[in-house]
C-alpha positions as CSV (number, residue, x, y, z in Angstrom):
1,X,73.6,22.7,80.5
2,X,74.5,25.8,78.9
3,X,75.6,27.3,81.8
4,X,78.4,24.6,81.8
5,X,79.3,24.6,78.3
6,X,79.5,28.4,78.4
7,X,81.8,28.1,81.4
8,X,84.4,25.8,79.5
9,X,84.8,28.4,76.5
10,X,86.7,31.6,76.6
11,X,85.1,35.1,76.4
12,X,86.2,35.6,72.9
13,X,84.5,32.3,71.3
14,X,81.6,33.2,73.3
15,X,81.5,36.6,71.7
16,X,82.3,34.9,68.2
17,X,79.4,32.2,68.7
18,X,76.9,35.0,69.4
19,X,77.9,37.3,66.8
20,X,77.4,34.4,64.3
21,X,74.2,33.2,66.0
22,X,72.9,37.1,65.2
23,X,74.2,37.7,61.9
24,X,72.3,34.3,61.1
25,X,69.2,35.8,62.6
26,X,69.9,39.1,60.9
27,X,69.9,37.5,57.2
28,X,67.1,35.3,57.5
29,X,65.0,38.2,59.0
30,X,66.1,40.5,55.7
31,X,65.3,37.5,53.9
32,X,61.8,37.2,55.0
33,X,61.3,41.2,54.7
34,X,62.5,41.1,51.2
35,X,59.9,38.4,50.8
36,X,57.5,40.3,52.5
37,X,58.0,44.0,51.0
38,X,57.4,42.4,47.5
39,X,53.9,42.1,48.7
40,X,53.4,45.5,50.8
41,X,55.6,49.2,51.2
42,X,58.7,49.0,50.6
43,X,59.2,51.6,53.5
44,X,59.5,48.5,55.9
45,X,63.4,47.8,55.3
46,X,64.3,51.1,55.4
47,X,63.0,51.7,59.0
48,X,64.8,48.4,59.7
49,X,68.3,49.6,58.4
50,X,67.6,52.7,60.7
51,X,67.2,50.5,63.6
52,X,70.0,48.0,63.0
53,X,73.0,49.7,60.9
54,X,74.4,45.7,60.9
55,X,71.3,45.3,58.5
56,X,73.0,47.3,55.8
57,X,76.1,45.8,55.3
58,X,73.6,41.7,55.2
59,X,70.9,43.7,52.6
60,X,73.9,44.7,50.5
61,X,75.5,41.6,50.4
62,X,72.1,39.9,49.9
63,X,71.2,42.1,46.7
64,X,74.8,41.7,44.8
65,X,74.0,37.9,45.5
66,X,71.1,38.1,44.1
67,X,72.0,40.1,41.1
68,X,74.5,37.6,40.6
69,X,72.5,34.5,40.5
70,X,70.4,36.5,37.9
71,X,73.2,37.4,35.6
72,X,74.3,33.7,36.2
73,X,70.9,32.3,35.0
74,X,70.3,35.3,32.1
75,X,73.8,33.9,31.0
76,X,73.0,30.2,31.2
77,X,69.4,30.7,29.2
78,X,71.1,33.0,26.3
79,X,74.0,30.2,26.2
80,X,71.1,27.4,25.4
């Protein structure tokens, strides 16, 4: 079945649709070893950004959201 939806779509959507599918599976697996590296060595994202430079631009993105959320909530607790 995927052979035939594949075959109805041009190459560009198919390069789109799988360059979402892997960002997606990028950010959930720097979620998890953000998770993760708060329990063990912190050297374990590091060797992953050396593997997958994509990882960088995710991890950077995921930290300034992060930060943001914290600011957001430190704002909302000193407003109370």
């Amino acid at each position: 079945m995927n052979a035939i939806v594949f075959g109805e779509r041009d190459e560009g959507e198919i390069r789109r649709l799988l360059l979402a599918r892997k960002v997606v599976a990028y950010s959930d697996t720097v979620s998890a070893m953000l998770i993760f590296s708060s329990f063990t060595d912190d050297n374990m994202i590091l060797q992953a950004i050396a593997v997958h430079d994509t990882f960088i631009i995710i991890l950077s993105q995921y930290i300034v959201f992060i930060n943001a959320c914290h600011t957001l909530h430190a704002a909302h607790l000193v407003a109370r």
